[in-house]
N, C-alpha and C positions, 0 to 999 in steps of 0.2 A: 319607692324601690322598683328597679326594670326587673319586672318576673322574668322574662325572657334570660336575661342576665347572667341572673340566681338561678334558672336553670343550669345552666353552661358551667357553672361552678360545684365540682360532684360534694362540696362538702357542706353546700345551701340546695342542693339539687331536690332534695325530699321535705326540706322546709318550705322552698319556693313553691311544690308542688302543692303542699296541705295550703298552703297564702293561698294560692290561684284558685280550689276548693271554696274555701271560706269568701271570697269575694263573689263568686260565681252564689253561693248559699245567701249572700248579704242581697246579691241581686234580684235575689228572688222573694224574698224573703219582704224586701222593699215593695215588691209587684203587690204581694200579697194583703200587705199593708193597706194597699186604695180599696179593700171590701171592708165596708161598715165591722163584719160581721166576724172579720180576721184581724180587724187591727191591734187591737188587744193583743191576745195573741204573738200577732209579728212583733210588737213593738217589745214583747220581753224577750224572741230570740234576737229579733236586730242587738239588743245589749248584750247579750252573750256571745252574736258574735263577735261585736266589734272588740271586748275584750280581749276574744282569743285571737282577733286582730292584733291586737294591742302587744300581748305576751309574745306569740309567733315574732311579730315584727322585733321586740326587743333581744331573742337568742337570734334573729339573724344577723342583726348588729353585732351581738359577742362574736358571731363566728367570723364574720369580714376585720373587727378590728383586731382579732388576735390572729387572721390572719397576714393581715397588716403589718402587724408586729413582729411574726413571723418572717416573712418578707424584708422587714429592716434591718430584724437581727436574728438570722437563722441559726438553727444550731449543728450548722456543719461548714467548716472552715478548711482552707488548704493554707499550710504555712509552707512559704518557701526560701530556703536561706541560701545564700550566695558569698564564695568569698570574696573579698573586696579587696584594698590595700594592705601591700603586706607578706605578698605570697603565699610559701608554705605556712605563715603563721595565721594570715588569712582564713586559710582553706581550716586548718585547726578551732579556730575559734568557730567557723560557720560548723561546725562537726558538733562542737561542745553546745553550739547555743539549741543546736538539733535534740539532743540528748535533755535538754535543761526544760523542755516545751513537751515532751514525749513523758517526763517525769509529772511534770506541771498535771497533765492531761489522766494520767493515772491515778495522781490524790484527788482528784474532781472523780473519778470514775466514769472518764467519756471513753468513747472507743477511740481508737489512734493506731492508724494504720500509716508504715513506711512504703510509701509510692515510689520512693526513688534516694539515693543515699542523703540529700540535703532537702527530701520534700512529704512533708507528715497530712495526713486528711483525718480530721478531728471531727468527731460527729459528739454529741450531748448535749444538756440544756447549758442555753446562755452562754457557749463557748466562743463567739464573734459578739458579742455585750462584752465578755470579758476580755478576750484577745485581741481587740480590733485597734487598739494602741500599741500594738507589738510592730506594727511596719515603721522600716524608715532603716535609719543606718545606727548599724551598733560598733562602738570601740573599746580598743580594748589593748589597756597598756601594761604587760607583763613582760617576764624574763624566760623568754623562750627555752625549751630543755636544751636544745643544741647551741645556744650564746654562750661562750668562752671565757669573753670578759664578763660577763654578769650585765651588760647594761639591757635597760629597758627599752622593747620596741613596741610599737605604736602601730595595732592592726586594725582592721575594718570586716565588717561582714552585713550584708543586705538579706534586710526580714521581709516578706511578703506576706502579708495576712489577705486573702482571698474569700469572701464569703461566698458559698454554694446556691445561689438562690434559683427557685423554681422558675423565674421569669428572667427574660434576659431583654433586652434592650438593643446589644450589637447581634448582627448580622455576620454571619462565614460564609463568604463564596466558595463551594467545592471547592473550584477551580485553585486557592489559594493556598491549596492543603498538599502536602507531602508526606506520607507514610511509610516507615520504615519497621521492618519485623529483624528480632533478631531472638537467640537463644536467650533463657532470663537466667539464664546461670545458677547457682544452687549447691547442693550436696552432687556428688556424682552418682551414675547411674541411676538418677531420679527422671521420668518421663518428661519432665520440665523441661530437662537438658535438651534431649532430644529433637523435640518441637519447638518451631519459632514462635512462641507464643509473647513473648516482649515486643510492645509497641512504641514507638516512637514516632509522635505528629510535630511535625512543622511547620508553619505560618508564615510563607514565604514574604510577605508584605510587610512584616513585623520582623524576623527569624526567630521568634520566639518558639519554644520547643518544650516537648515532654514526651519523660520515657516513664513506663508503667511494666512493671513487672512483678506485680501483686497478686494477676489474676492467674487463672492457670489454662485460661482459654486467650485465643488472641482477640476474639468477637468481644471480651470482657474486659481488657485491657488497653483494646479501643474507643472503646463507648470512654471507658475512665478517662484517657489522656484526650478523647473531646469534652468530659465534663470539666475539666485543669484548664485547657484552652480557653472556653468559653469565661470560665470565670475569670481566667487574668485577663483578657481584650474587657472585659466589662469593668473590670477595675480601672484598668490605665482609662477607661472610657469615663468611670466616674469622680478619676483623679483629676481629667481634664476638667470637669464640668465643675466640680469643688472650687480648682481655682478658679473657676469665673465668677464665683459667691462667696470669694473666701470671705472678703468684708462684709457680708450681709450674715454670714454664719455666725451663732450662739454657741455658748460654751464649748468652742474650738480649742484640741490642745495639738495644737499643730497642724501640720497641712495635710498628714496622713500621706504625703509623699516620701518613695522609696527614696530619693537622693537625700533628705534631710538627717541629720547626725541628731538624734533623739538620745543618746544613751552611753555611758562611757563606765567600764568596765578598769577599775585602778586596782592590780594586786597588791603593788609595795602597798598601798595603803589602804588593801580590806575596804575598796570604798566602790559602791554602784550608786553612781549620778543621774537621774532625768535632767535632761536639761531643759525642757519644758514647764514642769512644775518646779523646777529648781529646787530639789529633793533629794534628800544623801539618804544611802543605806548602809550597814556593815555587814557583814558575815557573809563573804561571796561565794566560799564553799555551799553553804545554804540555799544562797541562788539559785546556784547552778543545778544542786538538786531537786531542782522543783518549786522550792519553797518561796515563792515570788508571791504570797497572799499580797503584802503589805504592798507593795507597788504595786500592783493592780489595784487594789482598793484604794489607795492615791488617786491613783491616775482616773480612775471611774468617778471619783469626787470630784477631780478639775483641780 
């Protein structure tokens, strides 16, 4: 193990510190060893210490691999939904599936806050372990309230599952950034109004964008919409890299790409399809309120 390392790391920082102690003691310890008259002696501390060698070194382990773990599958996620095909019916279903995830998120009892009308930030345990099959394109074939004749039409809406992780990998040149403040709107005569405290960053190279109007400062709903930013460039950054290993990847249910149609939403027939595990459900009312245990735990199963 690089003590230096474990230094540098604040949550092995005072384990690394007791190691570097205990080896500094083993060293000496060992000096003390070449006296006839000590060696005895050294030779029952050198076992005690190499023990609490021993122990030390195996909780530093637990803390990097659930670190680790953490890191894989953090427990705070930005879901972002987008309508797709379809228009206003579109736009409706990206609304409904907003509302369906916001519920979801409430019977787990994670936090779930709305960052913007189609984009939720989910903090709890195992909330991106559970959710991270949620990306890709969802459809959804009902009989819109405004259709006349009754026939059924065929919408779309784009789910983005984002994990929040502590390390990032991509890189933002200032330079690439565009910031916009605006009023975050509200109840009237609230202090909100008044102050431009709503951000909006832009990513001129990408035009990819976010508006936050959660915070009630503008300093805190900036920082928010670079932490949305960073995670979506890091995403399309490890979408791209996925497909360079999609054939080398183990129990894959899909490509975890935003353009692939994962999911199909049938009201005449009370029916939600995976189309990856090739799995039917019924009772879409249910869905939608949340109750999506049973797919998830499919889809977690493969």
């Amino acid at each position: 193990m690089n003590i230096d390392e474990l230094k540098k790391n604040p949550r092995t920082h005072y384990l690394a510190l007791e190691l570097e102690r205990l080896y500094a003691q083993e060293a000496e310890t060992k000096a003390l060893a070449t006296d006839p008259d000590m060696a005895d002696m050294a030779a029952d501390d050198l076992k005690s210490i190499a023990e609490q060698i021993k122990n030390l070194t195996v909780q530093i382990q637990e803390v990097l691999d659930k670190e680790k773990e953490e890191e894989e599958f953090p427990n705070e996620v930005v879901i972002e939904m987008r309508a797709g095909a379809g228009g206003e019916e579109g736009g409706l279903f990206a609304e409904n599936l907003t509302e369906m995830y916001e519920r979801f998120a409430t019977k787990k009892t994670w936090s779930c806050k709305k960052i913007d009308d189609l984009t939720l930030e989910i903090k709890g345990k195992d909330c991106f372990k559970l959710l991270q099959w949620e990306t890709g394109v969802h459809r959804v074939q009902r009989i819109p309230a405004t259709e006349k004749q009754g026939r059924i039409h065929t919408s779309t809406a784009t789910v983005a599952v984002m994990p929040v992780r502590q390390k990032f990998t991509v890189e933002i040149n200032p330079a690439d950034l565009e910031f916009e403040t605006s009023r975050a709107g509200g109840a009237g005569g609230q202090n909100v109004n008044k102050v431009e405290t709503a951000v909006r960053v832009i990513h001129k190279p990408t035009n990819i964008s976010f508006r936050s109007t959660v915070e009630r400062s503008q300093l805190a709903n900036r920082e928010r919409v670079m932490a949305l930013l960073k995670s979506k460039l890091q995403q399309i950054h490890d979408e791209e890299e996925a497909k360079k290993h999609a054939d080398t990847r183990k129990n894959q249910i899909g490509s975890g790409d935003r353009s692939e149609k994962i999911r199909t939403y049938n009201y005449p027939q009370d029916r939600i399809t995976d189309h990856r595990i090739k799995q039917s459900w019924s009772n879409i009312p249910g869905f939608m309120n949340g109750n999506i245990d049973k797919m998830i735990d499919a889809l977690q199963a493969g």
